[in-house]
N, C-alpha and C positions, 0 to 999 in steps of 0.2 A: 214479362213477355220475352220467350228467348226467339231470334230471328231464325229463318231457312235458312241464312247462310251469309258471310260479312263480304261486304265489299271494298274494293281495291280505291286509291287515294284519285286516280283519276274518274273514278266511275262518284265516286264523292264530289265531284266540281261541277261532273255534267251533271249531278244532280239538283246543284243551288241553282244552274243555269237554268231546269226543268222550271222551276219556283219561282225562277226572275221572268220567264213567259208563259205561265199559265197559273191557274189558281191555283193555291197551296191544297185546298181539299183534292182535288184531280191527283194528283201526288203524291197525297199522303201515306200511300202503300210502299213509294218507295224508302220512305223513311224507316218501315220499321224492317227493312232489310239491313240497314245498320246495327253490328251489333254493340259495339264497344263502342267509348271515343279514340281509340288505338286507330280505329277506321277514316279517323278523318283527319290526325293528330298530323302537323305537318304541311296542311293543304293550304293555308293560311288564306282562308275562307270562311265569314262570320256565318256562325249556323246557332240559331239557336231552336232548342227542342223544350217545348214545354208552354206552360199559359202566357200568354202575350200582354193578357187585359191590364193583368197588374201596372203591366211598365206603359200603359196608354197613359198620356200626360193628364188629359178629364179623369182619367181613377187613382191614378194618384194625388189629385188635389182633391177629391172624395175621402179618401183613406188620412189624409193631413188635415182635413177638416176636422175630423174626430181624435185625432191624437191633441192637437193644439186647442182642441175645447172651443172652436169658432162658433160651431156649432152649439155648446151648451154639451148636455148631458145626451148621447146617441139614443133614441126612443124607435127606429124604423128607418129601413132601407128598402126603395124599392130597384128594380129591376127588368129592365125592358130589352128584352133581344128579338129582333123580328128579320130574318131573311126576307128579300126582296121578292122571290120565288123560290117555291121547294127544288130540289135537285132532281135528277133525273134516276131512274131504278137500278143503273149499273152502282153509281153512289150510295145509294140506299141499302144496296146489299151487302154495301164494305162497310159502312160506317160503324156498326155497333149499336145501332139503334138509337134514338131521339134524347135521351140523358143522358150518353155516354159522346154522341154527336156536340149535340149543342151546349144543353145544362150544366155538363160540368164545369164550363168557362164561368158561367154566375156563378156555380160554387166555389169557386177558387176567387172571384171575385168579392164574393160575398165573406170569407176569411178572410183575404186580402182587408177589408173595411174593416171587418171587427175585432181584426188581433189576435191580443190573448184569450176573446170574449167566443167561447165554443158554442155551436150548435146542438143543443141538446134534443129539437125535437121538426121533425120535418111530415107536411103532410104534403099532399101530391096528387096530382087528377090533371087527365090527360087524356086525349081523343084523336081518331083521324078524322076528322073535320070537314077536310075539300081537298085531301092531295089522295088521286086515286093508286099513284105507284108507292106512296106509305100505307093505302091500304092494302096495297096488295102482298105487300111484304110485310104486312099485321104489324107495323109501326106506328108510330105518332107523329102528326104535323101540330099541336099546339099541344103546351099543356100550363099548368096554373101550380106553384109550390108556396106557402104560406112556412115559415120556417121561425121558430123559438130559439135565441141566445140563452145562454145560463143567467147572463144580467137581465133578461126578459125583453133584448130589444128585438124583434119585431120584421123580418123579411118577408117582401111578397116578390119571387120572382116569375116574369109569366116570360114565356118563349113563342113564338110560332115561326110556320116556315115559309109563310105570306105577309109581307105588309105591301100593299097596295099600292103604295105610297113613297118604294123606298125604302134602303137599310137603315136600321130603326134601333140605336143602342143608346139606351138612357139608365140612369144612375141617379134615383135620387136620395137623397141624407137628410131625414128629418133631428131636428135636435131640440132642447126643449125652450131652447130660445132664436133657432135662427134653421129654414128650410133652403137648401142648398143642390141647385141642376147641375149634370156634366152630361154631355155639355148643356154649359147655359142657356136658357131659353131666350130666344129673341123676342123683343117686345115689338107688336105687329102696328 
């Protein structure tokens, strides 16, 4: 992706500032106005550009589980991301659509877990369901991926852009001797 055009090392601080008061998705346009790190080199201001989920402390004790064999032998990973409420249609027309939006974060997380252990096969089904400005921008507010390891283990990651309930991100690690929550589940 090459930018319109690079911005200057002050216009780089008002932009963490942008990030430190409002949501980083509102924003995120201005990010891809940077074009080099030469753009920011000097600002001495932490920016980082790229998947977040990995370095969430619940996924990496996900990803440690399976490296340290806690777990047993990895058989399945599931996957839970559910926005609280869908976004509104100026967002919707920026984002790049509902698997480039959202999914990609579980697939980076979903690598993230299994390694050197590649994806060899990905199915996929997906709907606009109840968000009427994804329908109207013939996008998707929910969808459902079931996903094949070459070791044969086993991803189900589902998305939506509703949980009812609250932001909704779970992680779970089956193994063949020990099943394992991030976060942990409370006992009620």
């Amino acid at each position: 992706m090459r930018p319109k055009k690079n911005i200057e090392k002050s216009q780089a601080v008002h932009l963490v500032d942008l990030f430190r008061q409002e949501e980083w998705e509102q924003n995120i346009k201005h990010l891809t106005e940077m074009s080099t790190l030469e753009n920011i080199k000097g600002t001495n201001v932490p920016i980082q550009i790229g998947f977040n989920r990995r370095f969430d402390s619940s996924h990496t004790k996900a990803q440690e589980a399976r490296v340290k064999k806690e777990i047993g032998e990895l058989e399945m990973v599931v996957i839970t991301s559910r926005d609280p409420e869908p976004p509104g249609i100026d967002y919707l027309k920026a984002a790049g659509g509902f698997f480039r939006d959202t999914t990609i974060h579980d697939f980076d997380l979903t690598r993230f877990i299994l390694g050197d252990d590649p994806v060899v096969q990905v199915s996929a089904f997906g709907g606009a369901l109840f968000d009427k400005n994804s329908q109207q921008v013939k996008d998707l507010d929910t969808a459902m991926f079931i996903l094949k390891s070459k070791n044969g283990v086993l991803i189900h990651i589902n998305n939506s852009r509703r949980a009812v309930y609250g932001y909704d991100q779970r992680v779970e690690v089956f193994g063949q001797i020990l099943e394992v929550f991030f976060p942990p589940l409370e006992v009620l």
